[in-house]
N, C-alpha and C positions, 0 to 999 in steps of 0.2 A: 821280921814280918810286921807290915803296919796293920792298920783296921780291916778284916778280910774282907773279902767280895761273898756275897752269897749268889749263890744261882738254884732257883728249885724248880723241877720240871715234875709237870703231874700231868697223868692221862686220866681219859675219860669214862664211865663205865668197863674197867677195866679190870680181869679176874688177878687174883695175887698170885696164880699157877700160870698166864700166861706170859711167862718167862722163862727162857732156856736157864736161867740161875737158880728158878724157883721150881724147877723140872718139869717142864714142857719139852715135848722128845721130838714133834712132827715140825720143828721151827725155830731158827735162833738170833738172838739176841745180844751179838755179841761186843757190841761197847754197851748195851748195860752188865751185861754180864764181868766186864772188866771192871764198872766203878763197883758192881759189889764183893768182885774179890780184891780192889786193893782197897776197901773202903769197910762199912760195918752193914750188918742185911742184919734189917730189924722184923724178926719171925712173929713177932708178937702182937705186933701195931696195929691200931683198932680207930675205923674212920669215926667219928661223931657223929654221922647222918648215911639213913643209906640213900640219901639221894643227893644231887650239888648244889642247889646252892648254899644248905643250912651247912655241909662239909665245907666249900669253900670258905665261908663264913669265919669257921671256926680254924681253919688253917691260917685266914691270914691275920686273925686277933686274936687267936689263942684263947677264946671261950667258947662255951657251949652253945650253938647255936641259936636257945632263946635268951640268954643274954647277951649276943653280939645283934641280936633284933632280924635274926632269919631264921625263922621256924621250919619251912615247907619250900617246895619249891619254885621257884617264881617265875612267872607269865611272861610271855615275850611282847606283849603293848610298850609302845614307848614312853607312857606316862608309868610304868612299874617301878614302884618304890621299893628298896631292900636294903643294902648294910645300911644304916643310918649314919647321918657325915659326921657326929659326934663319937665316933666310934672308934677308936683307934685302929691300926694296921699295923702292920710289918712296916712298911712303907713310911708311914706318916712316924713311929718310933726310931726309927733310923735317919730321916731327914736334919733333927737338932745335932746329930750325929759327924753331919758333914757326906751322907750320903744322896747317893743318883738313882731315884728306882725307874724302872722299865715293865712293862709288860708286854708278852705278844704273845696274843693266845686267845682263850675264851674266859670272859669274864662272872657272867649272870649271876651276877650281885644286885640286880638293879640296872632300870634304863634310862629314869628319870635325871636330871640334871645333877640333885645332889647325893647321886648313887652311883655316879660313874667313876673309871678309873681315877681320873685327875682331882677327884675330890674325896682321896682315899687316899693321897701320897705319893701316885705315879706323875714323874716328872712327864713322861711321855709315854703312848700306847698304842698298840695297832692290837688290832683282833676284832671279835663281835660279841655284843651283851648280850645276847636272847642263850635257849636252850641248847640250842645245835643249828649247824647251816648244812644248808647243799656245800660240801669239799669243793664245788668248783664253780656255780654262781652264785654261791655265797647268800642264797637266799634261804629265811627262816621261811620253815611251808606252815609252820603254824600258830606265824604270829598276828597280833593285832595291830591295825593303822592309826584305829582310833579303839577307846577303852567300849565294851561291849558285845552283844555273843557273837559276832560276826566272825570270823577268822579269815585272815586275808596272806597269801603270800603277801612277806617283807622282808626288801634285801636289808643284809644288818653287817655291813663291812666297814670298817672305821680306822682312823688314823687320826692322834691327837684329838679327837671330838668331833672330826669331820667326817662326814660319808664318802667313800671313796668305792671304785670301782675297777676290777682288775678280773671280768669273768673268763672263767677255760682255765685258770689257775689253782692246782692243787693244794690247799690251805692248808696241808700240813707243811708243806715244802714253804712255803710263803711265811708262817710265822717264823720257821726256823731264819730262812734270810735276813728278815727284819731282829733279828736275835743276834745275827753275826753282825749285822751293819751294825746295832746298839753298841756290842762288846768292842767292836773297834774305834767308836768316839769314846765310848768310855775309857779304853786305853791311853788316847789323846788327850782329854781333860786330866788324865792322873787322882781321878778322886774316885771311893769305895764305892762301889756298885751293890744294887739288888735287880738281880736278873728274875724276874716271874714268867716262865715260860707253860704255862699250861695249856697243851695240847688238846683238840676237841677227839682225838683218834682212841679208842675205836667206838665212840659212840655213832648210833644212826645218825645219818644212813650210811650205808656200807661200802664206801665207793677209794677206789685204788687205782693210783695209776696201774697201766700193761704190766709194767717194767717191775714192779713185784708182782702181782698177779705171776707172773712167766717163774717165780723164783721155786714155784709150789704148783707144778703143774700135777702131780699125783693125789695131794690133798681133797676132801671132800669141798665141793664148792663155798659150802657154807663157814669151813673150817681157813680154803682157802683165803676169800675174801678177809678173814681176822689176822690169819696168818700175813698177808701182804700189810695192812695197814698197821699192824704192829711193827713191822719191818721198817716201814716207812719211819715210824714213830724213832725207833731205834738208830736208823740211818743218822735220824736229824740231832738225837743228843747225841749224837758222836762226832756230827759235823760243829756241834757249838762248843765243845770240850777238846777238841780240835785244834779251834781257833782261841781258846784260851790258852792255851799250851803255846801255840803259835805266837801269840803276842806277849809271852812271859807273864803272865797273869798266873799259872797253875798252884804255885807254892802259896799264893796268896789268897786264893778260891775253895771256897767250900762252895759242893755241889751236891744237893738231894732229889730223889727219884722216889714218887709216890704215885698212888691210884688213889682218885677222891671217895667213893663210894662200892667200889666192885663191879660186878658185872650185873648187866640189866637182861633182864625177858621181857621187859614191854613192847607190843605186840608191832610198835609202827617202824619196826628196823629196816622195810625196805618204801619207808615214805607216808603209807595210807596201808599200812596192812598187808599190802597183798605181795609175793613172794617175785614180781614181775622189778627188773632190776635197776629200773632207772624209768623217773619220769621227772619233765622238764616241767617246772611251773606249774604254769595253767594250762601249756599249751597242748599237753597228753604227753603221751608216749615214746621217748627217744629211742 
């Protein structure tokens, strides 16, 4: 075995029970539920923040959130400052190393120039830096354009530092592909990877493809909806540990599965408060 790959996937406000491994009975999970029985399930493990970004923070520099310079949780304006670029990473420890890091997922570490991914040690990144987006136009509904009280829908969809656009597309599915496409040039170039795959599922807002929705049609709506986008979530680290297996990469891959902070009751899980299940933008009511 040469210098291993790491791959670490984390969801989003997400309970430590909801897992068929961690005994959840109405829903299951079963390629996670494989990597923690051929692997180690840490019953004990204890986030640094209950909220993301000071937990981020602390996951990928391995301090306490006021010393990695993220206290609280931070603003979706694109002038928002957060890890500080002097700060080391995963990423940026591993590069003298001879490693390739990746991310595709959600970031909100910071939006500003020197708080983005590529200036924290990712070679390359897809995903979005604000709080959370709309799953499928990828718009943040409560972020800022310009810094001040206003709040403005802002679409926040990125690639390498560019704003990109791919609406009607479900973002959990979407980071996962861009996670397979990664692990297979990395497989090509021959050198040790870090896979950062952080899921924005199942934080707000609450939205699922049909095709899990249909998997739980008996479940209570509310239970349903968690139920399918964990599914989703699930689907996709089985499809990228899959494709590591596939490419002969597995004997050489360590891969870990964590929740950043637990599960949230903040009140805006279906957009603006109110319990009506989709609204588009600005434009009202889909």
């Amino acid at each position: 075995m040469g210098a291993p790959n790491f791959i670490v996937f984390l969801t989003d406000d997400q309970g430590y029970g909801d897992l068929s491994c961690m005994g959840t009975t109405d829903f299951r999970t079963p390629h996670l539920d494989r990597m923690a029985a051929e692997g180690a399930r840490f019953t004990d493990w204890y986030s640094n923040s209950p909220v993301c970004s000071p937990s981020r923070a602390s996951l990928l520099t391995g301090r306490y959130p006021g010393n990695a310079g993220v206290r609280s949780i931070l603003a979706g304006h694109r002038t928002t400052t957060g890890l500080p670029p002097q700060v080391p990473t995963l990423a940026t420890a591993l590069k003298p190393l001879g490693y390739n890091s990746y991310m595709s997922g959600k970031w909100h570490l910071g939006l500003s120039e020197e708080s983005r991914p590529h200036s924290h040690g990712f070679d390359h990144w897809y995903g979005f830096m604000a709080g959370c987006i709309d799953y499928y136009s990828h718009i943040f509904y409560w972020g800022m354009n310009n810094p001040g009280p206003g709040v403005n829908p802002t679409h926040d969809l990125w690639e390498d530092n560019r704003e990109i656009w791919d609406n009607g597309k479900y973002f959990t599915e979407m980071l996962v592909e861009k996670g397979i496409e990664y692990l297979r040039q990395a497989a090509k170039e021959g050198k040790p990877f870090f896979l950062y795959v952080p899921f924005n599922a199942p934080h707000y807002p609450m939205h699922a493809p049909q095709k899990y929705l249909d998997r739980f049609p008996d479940l209570p709506w509310d239970r349903q909806i968690m139920a399918a986008m964990l599914s989703a979530v699930d689907d996709g680290v089985g499809a990228i540990l899959a494709e590591v297996e596939r490419l002969g990469l597995a004997e050489d891959t360590c891969s870990f599965f964590m929740a950043d902070n637990g599960p949230s009751r903040e009140t805006r899980n279906w957009l603006d408060g109110t319990l009506d299940p989709y609204y588009g933008g600005t434009a009202g009511k889909l």
